[in-house]
C-alpha positions in Angstrom: 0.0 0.0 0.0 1.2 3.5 -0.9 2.1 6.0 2.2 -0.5 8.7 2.5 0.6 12.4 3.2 -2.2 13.7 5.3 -3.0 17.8 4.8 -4.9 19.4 7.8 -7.8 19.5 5.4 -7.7 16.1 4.7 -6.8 14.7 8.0 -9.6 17.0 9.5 -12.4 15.2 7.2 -10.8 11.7 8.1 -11.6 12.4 11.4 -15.1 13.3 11.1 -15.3 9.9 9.0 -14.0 7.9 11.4 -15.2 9.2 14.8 -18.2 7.1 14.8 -16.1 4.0 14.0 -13.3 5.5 16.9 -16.3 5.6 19.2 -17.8 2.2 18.6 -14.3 1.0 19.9 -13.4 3.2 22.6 -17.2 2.7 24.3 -16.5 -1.0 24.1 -13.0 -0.9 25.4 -13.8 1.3 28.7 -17.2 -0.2 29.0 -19.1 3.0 28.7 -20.7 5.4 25.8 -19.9 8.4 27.4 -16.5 7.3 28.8 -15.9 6.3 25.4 -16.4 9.7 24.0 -13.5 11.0 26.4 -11.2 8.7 25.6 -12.1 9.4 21.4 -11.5 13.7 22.3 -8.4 12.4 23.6 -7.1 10.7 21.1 -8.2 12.5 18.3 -6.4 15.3 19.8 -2.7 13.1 20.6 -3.5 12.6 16.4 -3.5 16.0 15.9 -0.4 16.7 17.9 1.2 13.9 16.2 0.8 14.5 12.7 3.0 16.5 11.7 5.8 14.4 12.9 3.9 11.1 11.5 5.1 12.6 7.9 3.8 9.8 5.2 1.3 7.4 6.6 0.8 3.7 5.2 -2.6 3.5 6.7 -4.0 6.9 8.2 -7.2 4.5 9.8 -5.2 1.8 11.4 -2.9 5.0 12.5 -5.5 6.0 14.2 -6.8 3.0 15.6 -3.6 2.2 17.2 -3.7 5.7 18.8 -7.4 5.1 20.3 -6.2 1.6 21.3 -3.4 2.8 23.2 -5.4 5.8 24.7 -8.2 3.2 25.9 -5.5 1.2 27.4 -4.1 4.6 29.1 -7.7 5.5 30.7 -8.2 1.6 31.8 -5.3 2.2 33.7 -5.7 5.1 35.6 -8.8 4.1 36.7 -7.5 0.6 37.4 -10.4 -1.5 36.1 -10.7 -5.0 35.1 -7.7 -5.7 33.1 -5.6 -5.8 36.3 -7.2 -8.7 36.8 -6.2 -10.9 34.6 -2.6 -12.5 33.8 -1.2 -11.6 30.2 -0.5 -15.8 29.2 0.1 -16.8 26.3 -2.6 -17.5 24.5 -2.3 -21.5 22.5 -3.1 -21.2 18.7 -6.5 -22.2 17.1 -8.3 -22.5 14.2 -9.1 -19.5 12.4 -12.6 -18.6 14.2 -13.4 -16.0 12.0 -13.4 -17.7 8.5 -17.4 -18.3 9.5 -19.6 -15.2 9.9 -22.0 -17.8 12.3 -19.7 -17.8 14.5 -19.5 -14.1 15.2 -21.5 -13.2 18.7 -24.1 -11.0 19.3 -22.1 -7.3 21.0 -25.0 -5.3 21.0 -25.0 -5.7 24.9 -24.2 -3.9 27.8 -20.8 -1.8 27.1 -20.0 -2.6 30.6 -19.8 -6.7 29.4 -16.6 -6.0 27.5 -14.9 -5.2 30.7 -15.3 -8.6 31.7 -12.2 -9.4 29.3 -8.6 -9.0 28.9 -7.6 -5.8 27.2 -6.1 -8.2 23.7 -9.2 -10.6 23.3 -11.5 -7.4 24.0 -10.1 -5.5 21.2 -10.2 -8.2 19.1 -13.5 -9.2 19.4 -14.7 -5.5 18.6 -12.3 -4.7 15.8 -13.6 -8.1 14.2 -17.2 -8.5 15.5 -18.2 -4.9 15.9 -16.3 -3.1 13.5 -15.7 -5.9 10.9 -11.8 -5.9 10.6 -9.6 -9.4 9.4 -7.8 -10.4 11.5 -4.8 -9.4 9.5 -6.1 -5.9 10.1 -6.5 -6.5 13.8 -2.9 -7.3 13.8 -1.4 -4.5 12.3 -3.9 -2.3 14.8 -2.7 -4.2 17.9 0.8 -4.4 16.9 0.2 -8.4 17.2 0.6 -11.3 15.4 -2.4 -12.9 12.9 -2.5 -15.8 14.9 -2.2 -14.4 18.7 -4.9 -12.3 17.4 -7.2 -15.4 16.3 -6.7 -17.5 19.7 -7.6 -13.4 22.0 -10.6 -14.0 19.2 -12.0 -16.6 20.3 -11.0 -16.6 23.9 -13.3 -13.4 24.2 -16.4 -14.5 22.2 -16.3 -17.4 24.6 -15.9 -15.1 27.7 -18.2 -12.5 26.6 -20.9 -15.3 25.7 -20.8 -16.8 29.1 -21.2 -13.1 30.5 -24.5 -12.9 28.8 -25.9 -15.5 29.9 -26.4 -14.3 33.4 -29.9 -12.4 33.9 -30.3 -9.1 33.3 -30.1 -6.5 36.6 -32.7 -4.6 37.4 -31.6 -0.7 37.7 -34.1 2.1 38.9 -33.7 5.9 39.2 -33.8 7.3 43.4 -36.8 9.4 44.3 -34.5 12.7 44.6 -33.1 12.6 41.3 -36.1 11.7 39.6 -38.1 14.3 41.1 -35.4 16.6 39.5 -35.2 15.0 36.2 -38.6 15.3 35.8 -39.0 19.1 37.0 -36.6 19.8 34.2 -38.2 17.8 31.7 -41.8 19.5 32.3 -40.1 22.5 32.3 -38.4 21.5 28.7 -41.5 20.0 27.6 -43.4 23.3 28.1 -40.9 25.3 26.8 -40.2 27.0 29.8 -36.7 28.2 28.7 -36.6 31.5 31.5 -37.2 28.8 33.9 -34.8 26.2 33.2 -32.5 29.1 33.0 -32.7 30.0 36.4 -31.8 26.5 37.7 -28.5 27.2 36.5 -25.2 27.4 38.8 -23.1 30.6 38.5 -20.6 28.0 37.3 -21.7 25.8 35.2 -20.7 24.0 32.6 -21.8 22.2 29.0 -20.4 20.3 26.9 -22.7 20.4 23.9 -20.2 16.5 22.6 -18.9 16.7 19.4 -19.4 20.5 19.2 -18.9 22.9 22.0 -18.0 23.4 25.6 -19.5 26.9 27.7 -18.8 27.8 31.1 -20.7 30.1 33.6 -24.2 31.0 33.6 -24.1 33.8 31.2 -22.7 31.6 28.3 -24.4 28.6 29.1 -27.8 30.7 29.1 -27.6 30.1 25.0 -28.1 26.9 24.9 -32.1 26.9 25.7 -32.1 30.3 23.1 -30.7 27.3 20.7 -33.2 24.9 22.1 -36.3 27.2 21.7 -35.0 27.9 18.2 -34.9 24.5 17.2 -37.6 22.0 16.2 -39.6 20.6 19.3 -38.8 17.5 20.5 -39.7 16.2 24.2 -37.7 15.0 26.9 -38.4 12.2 29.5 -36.5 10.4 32.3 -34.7 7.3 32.1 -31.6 5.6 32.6 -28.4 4.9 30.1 -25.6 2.6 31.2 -27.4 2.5 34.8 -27.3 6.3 35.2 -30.2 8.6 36.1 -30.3 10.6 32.3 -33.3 12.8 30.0 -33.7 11.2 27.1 -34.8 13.2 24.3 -36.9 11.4 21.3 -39.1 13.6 18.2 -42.5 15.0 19.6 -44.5 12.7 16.2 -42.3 9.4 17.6 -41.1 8.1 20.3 -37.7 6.7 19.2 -34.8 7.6 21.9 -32.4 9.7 19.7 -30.1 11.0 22.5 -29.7 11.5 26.0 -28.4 14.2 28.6 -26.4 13.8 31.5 -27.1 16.5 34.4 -25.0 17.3 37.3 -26.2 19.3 40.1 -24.8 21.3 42.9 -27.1 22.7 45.9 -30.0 22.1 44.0 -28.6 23.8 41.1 -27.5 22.6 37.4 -23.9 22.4 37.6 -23.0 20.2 34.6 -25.1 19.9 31.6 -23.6 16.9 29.0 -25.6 16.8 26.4 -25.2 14.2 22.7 -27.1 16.1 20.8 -24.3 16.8 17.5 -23.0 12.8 18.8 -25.8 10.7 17.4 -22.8 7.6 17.2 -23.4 7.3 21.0 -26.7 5.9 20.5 -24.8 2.9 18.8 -25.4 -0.1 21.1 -26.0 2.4 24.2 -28.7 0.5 26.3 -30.9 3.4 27.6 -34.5 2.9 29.4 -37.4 4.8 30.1 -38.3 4.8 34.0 
């Protein structure tokens, strides 16, 4: 394959290609959406730094892969999560188990399941099962060989299936919380803009993901103006990856399209997360109506 010489203009639309993709993996690597989506901002911006000394690139995808992988493997280990768990054997060579697409699990679970593996058969079993990669690809990603990548392969369909076996955990949202959710989502609902405004801490903050961040009142105050621009849509409360959220769907249809994460402070808004411009997130995200 021919290197590649990335311009900023071109490098800046592979990036909007491949987030999604980026995100699909990074979610399933740290076993959470919105985790997921800190670990892609921060390796999207180590690629930036990195560029210009990259110079010619062979593959500008698996480039980046490899810098996702490595930045997944980074957050794992500050927050010292599952892989510490488990010994890094060698893993006995197998039969190819991807030559059969039957073979290929269902991943469409909870993020949280892939957590339940070591850090090589979990990225395996995403780059192949979730995002459709050979295993030769896989390899060059990983920086491993075709067939250490094979045996991780199977070794983590295997885990991962016996994972999902087990029933499913009932998860419900405490009165408190859900009292507030749902003042704010009658507020949204009404288009009470003024009031959900003055809910807001002197110092809060939004990150609008995938498009903006504001801090303090005064800034953050634009975001309903943007709102009460916009086309209606409603908001109700639920939960997403087990955490109290609004989840906003179309006023004609009920179809969850994104949801928002609120932190408060005294009684006040003090964080404001909302996935509005990152639709990707919905990929496989398990969110609930309570």
């Amino acid at each position: 394959m021919a290197d590649v010489f990335m311009t900023p203009e071109s490098f800046g639309k592979l990036l909007m290609t491949m987030r999604p993709r980026l995100h699909r993996y990074c979610a399933r690597m740290v076993g959470s959406a919105f985790d997921g989506e800190d670990v892609v901002q921060d390796a999207l911006a180590k690629a930036i730094e990195a560029l210009p000394a990259a110079g010619h690139l062979e593959n500008p995808e698996s480039w980046l892969f490899r810098i996702a992988h490595n930045t997944a493997l980074d957050a794992l280990r500050r927050r010292k999560r599952q892989t510490a768990r488990h010994s890094d054997d060698e893993i006995a060579l197998i039969e190819d188990p991807a030559a059969d697409a039957s073979t290929r699990i269902d991943t469409a679970g909870s993020f949280a399941a892939f957590l339940e593996l070591p850090a090589t058969p979990r990225a395996a079993v995403i780059l192949i099962d979730v995002l459709g990669y050979s295993a030769a690809e896989t390899a060059g990603i990983l920086d491993a060989t075709v067939a250490t990548v094979k045996a991780a392969l199977d070794r983590g369909r295997k885990k991962l299936q016996a994972h999902q076996a087990g029933p499913p955990v009932a998860r419900t949202v405490d009165g408190e919380e859900r009292a507030r959710l749902q003042h704010y989502a009658d507020l949204f609902n009404a288009r009470e803009f003024d009031a959900l405004r003055n809910l807001l801490a002197e110092d809060v903050r939004l990150d609008l993901v995938n498009h903006l961040r504001l801090h303090g009142r005064k800034d953050v105050s634009v975001y309903f103006t943007r709102y009460a621009a916009a086309p209606p849509c409603r908001m109700s409360v639920g939960l997403v990856e087990g955490q109290p959220a609004l989840l906003v769907s179309g006023v004609a249809d009920d179809a969850i399209r994104y949801p928002i994460l609120l932190g408060w402070a005294n009684g006040r808004i003090a964080t404001i997360r909302d996935f509005l411009y990152a639709p990707y997130t919905m990929d496989g995200l398990v969110a609930e109506r309570v």
